[in-house]
C-alpha positions in Angstrom: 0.0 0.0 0.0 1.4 3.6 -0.8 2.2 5.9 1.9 -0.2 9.1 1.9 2.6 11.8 2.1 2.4 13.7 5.4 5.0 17.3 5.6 7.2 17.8 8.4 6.4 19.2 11.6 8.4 22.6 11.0 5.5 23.8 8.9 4.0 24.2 11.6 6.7 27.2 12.4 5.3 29.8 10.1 1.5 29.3 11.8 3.4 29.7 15.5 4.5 32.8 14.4 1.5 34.0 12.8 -0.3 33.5 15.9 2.3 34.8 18.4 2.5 37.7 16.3 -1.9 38.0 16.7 -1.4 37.6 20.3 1.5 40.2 20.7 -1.0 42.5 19.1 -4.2 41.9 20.9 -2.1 42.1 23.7 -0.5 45.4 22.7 -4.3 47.1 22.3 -5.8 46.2 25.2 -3.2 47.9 28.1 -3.7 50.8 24.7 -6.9 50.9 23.6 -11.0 51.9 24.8 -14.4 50.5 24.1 -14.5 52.1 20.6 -11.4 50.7 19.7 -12.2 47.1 20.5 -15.7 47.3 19.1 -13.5 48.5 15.5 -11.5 45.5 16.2 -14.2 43.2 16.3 -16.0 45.0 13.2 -13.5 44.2 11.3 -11.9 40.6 12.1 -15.7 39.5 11.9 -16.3 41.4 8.3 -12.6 39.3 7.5 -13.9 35.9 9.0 -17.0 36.3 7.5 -15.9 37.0 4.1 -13.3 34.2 4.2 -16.6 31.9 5.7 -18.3 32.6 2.5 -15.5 32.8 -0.4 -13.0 30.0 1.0 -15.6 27.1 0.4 -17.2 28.4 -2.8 -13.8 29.5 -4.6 -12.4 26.0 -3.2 -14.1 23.9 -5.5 -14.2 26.2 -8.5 -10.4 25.8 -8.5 -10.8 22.4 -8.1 -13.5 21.9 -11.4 -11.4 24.4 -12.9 -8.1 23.4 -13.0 -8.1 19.8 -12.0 -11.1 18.2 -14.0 -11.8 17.3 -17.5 -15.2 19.3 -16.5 -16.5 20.9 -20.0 -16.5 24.5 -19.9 -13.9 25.3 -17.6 -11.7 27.9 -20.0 -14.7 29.6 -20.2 -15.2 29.7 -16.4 -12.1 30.6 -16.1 -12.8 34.1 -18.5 -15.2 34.9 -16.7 -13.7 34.7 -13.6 -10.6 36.9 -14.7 -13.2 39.6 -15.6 -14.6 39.3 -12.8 -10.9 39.9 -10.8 -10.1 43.1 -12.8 -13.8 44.4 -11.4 -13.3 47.4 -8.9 -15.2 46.7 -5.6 -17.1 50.5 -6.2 -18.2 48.6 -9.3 -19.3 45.3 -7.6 -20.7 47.1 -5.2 -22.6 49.4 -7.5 -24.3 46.4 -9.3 -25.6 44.5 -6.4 -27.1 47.8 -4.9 -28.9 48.3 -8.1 -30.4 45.2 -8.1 -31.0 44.3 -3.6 -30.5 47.7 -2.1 -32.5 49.7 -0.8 -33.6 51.4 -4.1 -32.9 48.2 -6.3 -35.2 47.2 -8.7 -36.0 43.9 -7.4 -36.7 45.8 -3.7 -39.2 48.7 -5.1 -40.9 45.9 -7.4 -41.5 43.2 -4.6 -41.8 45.9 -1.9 -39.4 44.0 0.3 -36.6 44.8 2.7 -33.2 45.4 0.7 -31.4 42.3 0.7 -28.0 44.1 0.4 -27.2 46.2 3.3 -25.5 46.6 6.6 -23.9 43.5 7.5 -25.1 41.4 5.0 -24.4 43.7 1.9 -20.9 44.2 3.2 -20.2 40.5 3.9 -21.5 39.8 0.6 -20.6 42.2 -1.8 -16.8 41.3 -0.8 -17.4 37.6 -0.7 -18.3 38.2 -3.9 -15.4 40.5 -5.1 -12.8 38.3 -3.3 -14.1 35.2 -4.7 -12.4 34.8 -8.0 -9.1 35.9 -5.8 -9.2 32.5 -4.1 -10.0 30.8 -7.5 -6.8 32.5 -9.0 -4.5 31.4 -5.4 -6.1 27.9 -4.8 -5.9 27.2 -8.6 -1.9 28.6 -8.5 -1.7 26.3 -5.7 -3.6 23.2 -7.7 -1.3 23.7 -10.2 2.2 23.7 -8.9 1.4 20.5 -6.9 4.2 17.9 -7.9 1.8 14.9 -9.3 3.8 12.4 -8.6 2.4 11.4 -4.8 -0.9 11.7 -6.5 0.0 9.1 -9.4 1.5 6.9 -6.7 -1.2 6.8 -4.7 -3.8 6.3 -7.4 -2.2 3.1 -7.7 -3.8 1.6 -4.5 -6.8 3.8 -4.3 -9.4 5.2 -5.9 -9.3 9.0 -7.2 -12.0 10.2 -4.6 -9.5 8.9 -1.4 -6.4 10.5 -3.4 -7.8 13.7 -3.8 -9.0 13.3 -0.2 -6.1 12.0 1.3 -3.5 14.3 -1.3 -4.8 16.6 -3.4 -6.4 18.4 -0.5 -3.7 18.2 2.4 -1.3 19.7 -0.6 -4.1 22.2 -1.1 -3.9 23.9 2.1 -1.0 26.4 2.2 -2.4 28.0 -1.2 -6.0 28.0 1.0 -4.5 29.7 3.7 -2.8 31.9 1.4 -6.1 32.9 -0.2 -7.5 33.3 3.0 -5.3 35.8 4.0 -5.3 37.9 0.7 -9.1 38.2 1.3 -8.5 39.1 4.9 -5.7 41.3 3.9 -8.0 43.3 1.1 -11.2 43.4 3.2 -9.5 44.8 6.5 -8.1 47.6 4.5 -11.2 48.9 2.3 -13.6 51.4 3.4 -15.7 52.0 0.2 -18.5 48.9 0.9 -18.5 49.5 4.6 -19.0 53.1 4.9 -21.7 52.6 1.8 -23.6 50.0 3.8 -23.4 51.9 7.7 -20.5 49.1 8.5 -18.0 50.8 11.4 -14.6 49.1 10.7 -10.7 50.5 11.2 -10.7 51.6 7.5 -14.2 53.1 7.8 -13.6 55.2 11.0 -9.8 56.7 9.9 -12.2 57.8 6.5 -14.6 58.9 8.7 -12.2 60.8 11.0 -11.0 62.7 7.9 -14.5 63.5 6.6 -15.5 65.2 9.6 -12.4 67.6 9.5 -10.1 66.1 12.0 -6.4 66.8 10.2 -4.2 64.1 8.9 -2.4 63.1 12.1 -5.2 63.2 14.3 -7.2 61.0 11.7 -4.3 58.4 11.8 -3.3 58.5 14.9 -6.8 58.1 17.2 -6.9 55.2 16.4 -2.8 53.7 16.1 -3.5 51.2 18.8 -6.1 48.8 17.0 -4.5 49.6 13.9 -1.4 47.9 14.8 -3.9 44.7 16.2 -5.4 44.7 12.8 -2.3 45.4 10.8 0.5 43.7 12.5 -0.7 39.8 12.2 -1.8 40.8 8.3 1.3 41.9 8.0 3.4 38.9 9.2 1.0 36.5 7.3 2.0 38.3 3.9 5.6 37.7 4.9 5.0 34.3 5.5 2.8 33.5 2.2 5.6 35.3 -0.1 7.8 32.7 1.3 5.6 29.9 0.2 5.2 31.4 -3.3 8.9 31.8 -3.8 9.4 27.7 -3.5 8.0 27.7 -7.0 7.0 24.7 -9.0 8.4 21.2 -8.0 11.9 20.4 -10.4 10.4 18.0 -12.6 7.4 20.3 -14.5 5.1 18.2 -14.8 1.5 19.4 -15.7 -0.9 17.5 -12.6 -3.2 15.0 -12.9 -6.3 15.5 -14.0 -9.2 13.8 -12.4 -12.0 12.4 -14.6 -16.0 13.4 -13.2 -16.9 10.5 -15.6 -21.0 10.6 -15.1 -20.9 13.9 -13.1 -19.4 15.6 -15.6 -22.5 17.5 -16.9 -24.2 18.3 -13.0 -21.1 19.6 -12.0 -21.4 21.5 -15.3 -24.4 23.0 -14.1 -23.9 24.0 -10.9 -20.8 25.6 -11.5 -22.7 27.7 -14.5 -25.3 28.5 -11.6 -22.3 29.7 -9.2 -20.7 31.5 -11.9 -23.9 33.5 -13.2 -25.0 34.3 -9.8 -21.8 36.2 -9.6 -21.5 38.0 -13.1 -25.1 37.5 -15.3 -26.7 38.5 -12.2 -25.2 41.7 -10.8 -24.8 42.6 -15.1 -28.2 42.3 -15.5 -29.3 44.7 -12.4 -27.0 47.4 -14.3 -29.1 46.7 -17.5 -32.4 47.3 -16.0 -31.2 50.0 -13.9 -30.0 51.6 -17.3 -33.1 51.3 -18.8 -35.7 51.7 -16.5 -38.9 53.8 -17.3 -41.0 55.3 -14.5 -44.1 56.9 -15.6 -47.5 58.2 -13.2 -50.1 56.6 -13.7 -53.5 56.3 -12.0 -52.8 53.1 -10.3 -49.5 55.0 -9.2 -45.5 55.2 -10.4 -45.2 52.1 -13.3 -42.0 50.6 -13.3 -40.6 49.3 -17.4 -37.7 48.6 -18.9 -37.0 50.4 -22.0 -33.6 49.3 -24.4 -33.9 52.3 -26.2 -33.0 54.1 -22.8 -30.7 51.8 -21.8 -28.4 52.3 -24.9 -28.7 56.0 -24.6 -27.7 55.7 -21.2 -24.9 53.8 -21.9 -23.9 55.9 -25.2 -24.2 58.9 -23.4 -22.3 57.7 -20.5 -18.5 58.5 -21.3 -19.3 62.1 -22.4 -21.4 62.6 -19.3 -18.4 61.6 -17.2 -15.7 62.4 -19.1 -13.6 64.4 -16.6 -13.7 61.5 -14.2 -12.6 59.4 -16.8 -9.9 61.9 -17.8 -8.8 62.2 -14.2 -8.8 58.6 -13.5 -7.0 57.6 -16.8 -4.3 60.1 -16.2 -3.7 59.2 -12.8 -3.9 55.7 -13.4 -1.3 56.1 -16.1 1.4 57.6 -13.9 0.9 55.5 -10.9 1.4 52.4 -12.8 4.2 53.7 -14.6 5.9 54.9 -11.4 5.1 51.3 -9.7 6.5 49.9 -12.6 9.2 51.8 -12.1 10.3 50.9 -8.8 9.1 47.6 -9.0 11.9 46.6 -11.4 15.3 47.2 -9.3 13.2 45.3 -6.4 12.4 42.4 -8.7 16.2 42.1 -10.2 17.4 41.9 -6.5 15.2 39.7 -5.4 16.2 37.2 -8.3 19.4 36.8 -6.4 17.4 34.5 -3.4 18.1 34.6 -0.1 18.5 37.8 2.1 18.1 39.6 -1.4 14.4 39.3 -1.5 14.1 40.7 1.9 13.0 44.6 -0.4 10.7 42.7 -2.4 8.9 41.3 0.4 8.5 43.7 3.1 7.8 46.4 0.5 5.1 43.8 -0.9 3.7 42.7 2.5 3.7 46.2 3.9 1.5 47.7 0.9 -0.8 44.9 1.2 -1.2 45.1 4.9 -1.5 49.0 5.3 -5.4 49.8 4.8 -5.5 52.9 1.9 -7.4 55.3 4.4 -3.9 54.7 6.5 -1.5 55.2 2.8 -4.0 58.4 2.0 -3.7 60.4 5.7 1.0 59.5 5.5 0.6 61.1 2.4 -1.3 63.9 3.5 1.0 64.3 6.8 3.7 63.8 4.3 3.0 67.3 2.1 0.6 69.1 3.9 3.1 70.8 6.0 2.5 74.3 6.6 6.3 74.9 6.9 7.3 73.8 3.6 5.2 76.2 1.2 6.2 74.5 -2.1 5.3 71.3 -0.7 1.7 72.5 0.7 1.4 73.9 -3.4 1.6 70.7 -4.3 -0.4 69.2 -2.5 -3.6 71.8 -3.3 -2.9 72.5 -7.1 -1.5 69.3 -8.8 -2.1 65.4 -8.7 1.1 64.7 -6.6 -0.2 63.2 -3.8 -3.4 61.0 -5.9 -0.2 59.9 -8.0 2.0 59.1 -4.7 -1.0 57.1 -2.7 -2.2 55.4 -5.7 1.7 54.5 -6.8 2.0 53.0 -3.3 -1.1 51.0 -3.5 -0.5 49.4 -7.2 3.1 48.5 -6.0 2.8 45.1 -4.8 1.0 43.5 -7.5 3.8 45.3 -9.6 6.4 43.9 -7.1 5.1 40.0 -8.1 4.7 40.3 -11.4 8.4 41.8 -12.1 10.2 39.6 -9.7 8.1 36.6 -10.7 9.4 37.8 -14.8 12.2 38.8 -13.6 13.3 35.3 -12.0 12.6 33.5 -15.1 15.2 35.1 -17.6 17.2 32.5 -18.2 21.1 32.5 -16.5 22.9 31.1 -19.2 21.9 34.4 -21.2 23.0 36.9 -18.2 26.2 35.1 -18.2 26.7 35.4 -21.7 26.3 38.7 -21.2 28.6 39.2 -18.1 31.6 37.5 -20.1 30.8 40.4 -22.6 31.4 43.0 -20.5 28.0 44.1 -19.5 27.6 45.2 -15.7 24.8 45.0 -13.8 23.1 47.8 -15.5 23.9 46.2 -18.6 22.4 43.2 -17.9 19.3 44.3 -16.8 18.2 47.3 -19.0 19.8 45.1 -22.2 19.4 41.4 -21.2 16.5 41.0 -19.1 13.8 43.6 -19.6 14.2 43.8 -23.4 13.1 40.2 -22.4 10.3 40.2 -20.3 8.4 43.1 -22.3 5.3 41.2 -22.0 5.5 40.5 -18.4 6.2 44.4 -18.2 3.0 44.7 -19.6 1.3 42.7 -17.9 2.5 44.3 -14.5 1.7 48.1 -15.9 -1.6 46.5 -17.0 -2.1 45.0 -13.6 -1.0 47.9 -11.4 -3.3 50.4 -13.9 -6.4 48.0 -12.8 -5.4 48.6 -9.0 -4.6 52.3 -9.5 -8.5 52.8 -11.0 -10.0 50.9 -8.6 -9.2 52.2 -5.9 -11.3 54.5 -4.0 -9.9 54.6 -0.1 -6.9 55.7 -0.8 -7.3 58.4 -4.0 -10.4 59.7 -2.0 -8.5 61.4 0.6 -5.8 62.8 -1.8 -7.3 64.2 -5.0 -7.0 68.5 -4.6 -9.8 70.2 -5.5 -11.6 70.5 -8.6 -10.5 66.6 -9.5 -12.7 63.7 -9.6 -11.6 60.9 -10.4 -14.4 58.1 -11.4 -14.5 56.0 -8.9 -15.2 59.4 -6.2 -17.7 60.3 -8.3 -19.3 56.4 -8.3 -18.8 56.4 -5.1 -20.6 59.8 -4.2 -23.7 59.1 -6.3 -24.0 55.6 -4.5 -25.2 56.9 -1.2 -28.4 58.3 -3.0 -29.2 55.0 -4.7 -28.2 53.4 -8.1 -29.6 55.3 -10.7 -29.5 55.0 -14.6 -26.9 57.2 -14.8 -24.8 55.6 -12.3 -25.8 52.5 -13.7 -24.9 53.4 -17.5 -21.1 54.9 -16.6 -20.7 51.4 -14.9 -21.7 49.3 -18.0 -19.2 51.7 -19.7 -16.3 50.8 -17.2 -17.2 47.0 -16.8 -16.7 47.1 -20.8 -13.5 48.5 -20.5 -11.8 46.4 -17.7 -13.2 43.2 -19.4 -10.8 44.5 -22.6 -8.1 43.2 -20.7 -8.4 40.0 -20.1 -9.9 38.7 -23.4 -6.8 40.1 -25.0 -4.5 38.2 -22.4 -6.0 35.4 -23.2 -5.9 36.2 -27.2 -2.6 37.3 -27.1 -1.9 33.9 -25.0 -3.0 31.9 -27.4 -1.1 33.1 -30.3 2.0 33.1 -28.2 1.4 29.2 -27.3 0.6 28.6 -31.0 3.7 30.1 -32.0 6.0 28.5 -29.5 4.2 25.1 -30.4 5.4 26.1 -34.2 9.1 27.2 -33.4 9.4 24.0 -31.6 7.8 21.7 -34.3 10.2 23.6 -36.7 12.9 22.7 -34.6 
């Protein structure tokens, strides 16, 4: 009988720390903090635990159907899921409120309470925003399993006890890791808890600033529970950057794919059902919102949908708005460049291993961890100073500090993408170019980025994606007289979805979804190419 493979104890290290590092903290806030401060605490690991309660399970076993079954349909799953990553939470957050909230179609037509809001339109509108996250991780995870304890064991067992016994207990560090990306992002955003009455750290330190208190004293009332929020989230990116550097197992492999057989089609269905509940569904509440006609009538207001509308709506859309969209392009533009930018010497360090990744990390884990209210009030403290007039000119009359928070927030992904590219030029060529005479320098700006233009890309395009999504951070820092679009989403939400709100959405979902059908067109011609070269060959 083959031995079900079981890891060593010491992997047990990097949870011992985790949790020393949680207790440390909770420790730390209560000789430092009040009743408030504990209630904020509470808000927000419950809205964490919560979210994790509902996407952990569900984004489980679309991996799973995904990436490790024959189950038909899965690449186009898959699509629809990486549309659904590059989606803004203001956006997600916008389309289930025009559907459940309290002046969603579905609640003025049935006359019933809105579904989503309070705590269960916060819990669910970032269940369902962080759910193709834990698809994306748990699926890395699936994939860079080595297959061959699975192909051993399915020698002596059936493929249900292997996937029990194997697949899953190799499954859980890329779970965890998921786990704490969702924790990670929820902790630190304000825009669906301040839109559904939700008081969490990153809600208050907005609210703070909204009511006039300056920069310092906004970050600084509540420094106690912030470190008992931010410290363990912190540590736990550390320790997950460490698991993704171990890479892929030497021999390459792809995994075993396991065969539904007779279950094929039901699983079929219900993962369609899943996967339309999350995209058809909050799509559709955007189309009807678009296009909805209210006329009086003696029987009282008529609700009915009208294309016509909805297309004028929609047409009209990007002229209505386009200021915001100016703002939030140009913006958008600079931060990712600028990520890009510093992303680069961080990745071509941290190629090197060891101690040299130590930049890459904490700069990674640091961004991720800080919430944006908390990057948006250091920038503030860091240019509105009274005694430095040039700086204090900057900070009212240009887009330096938008560009500087925003920069700061699209770094990490950046950060992953370039040292992930970065790692893969191949050593043989950098040596090549060493014997030449080329430097450092010389090696990087004429060796290894000319080679990894695409990955380039694909940061900038990533780090764009972040930079015009984000709302808590750019919210704080844009001067006057700029809007950016997701402010002015934002703004209109707390008065209810209406068409137009609904119709500049359509126009951004439209947009963002550009992105990853040409990833995955550009993809394929690449494959098809490589699979050419090397038939030629």
């Amino acid at each position: 009988m083959t031995a079900f493979p079981h890891g060593p104890n010491r992997r047990f290290l990097p949870l011992t720390l985790l949790l020393l590092t949680v207790a440390a903290a909770l420790v730390f806030s209560l000789f430092s903090t009040d009743g408030r401060t504990w209630s904020l605490v509470g808000n927000t690991l419950l809205l964490c635990g919560a979210t994790c309660a509902v996407s952990l399970p569900v984004g489980t076993m679309l991996a799973v159907v995904i990436v490790r079954t024959d189950m038909p349909g899965r690449r186009t799953g898959a699509l629809l899921l990486a549309v659904l990553l590059v989606m803004p939470l203001y956006l997600q957050a916008a389309a289930w409120q025009a559907g459940f909230g309290t002046q969603g179609w579905c609640t003025l037509a049935w006359h019933t309470p809105a579904w989503v809001d309070g705590w269960s339109g916060a819990i669910w509108v970032h269940a369902a925003a962080a759910l193709p996250w834990v698809v994306l991780i748990t699926g890395a995870g699936l994939w860079l399993t080595d297959p061959e304890p699975e192909e051993q064991a399915l020698l002596d067992a059936s493929a249900p006890r292997v996937f029990a016994r194997v697949t899953l207990p190799s499954m859980l560090p890329a779970i965890g890791l998921a786990g704490l990306w969702v924790a990670v992002t929820t902790a630190g955003e304000m825009t669906v808890t301040d839109l559904f009455g939700v008081r969490t750290y990153a809600e208050e330190l907005y609210t703070r600033w909204a009511v006039g208190e300056t920069g310092e004293a906004a970050g600084m009332g509540g420094f106690p529970g912030l470190i008992a929020t931010v410290a363990p989230l912190a540590v736990a990116v550390v320790l997950c950057l460490g698991v993704m550097r171990r890479g892929r197992p030497a021999g390459g492999r792809r995994p075993w794919c396991f065969r539904l057989g007779r279950y094929g089609r039901a699983t079929m269905v219900a993962t369609a059902a899943v996967l339309l509940l999350l995209a058809a569904l909050p799509l559709a509440n955007l189309l009807f919102k678009a296009g909805v006609l209210v006329e009086q009538t003696p029987a009282g207001r008529e609700r009915t949908w009208s294309v016509v509308k909805c297309l004028d709506t929609v047409a009209s859309s990007p002229w209505q708005y386009r200021r915001e969209l100016g703002w939030s392009a140009g913006i958008g533009v600079l931060a990712a460049s600028a990520a890009v930018a510093c992303a680069v010497p961080l990745g071509w360090l941290a190629r090197r291993g060891r101690w040299w990744t130590a930049p890459a990390v904490l700069t990674a884990s640091v961004a991720l961890a800080l919430p944006g209210t908390v990057v948006g009030l250091a920038v503030i403290r860091l240019l509105n100073r009274p005694e430095i007039p040039r700086l204090v000119a900057l900070y009212d009359r240009s887009i330096l500090a938008p560009w500087m928070a925003l920069t700061f927030r699209a770094l990490p992904v950046a950060v992953l993408i370039v040292w992930h590219g970065l790692r893969s030029v191949d050593d043989e060529l950098l040596h090549a170019a060493s014997v030449d005479g080329a430097g450092p320098l010389g090696r990087l700006f004429r060796v290894a980025l000319p080679a990894r233009r695409s990955t380039l890309m694909v940061a900038w395009a990533a780090a764009f994606v972040v930079a015009l999504g984000d709302l808590s951070a750019s919210h704080l820092t844009v001067p006057p007289g700029v809007t950016t679009v997701a402010i002015r989403i934002f703004l209109l939400l707390h008065s209810g979805v209406e068409h137009e709100v609904a119709g500049i959405c359509l126009v951004l979902i439209g947009l963002l979804a550009i992105g990853p059908l040409a990833v995955v067109v550009l993809g394929q011609r690449w494959l098809k190419s490589r699979q050419r070269h090397t038939a030629i060959g």
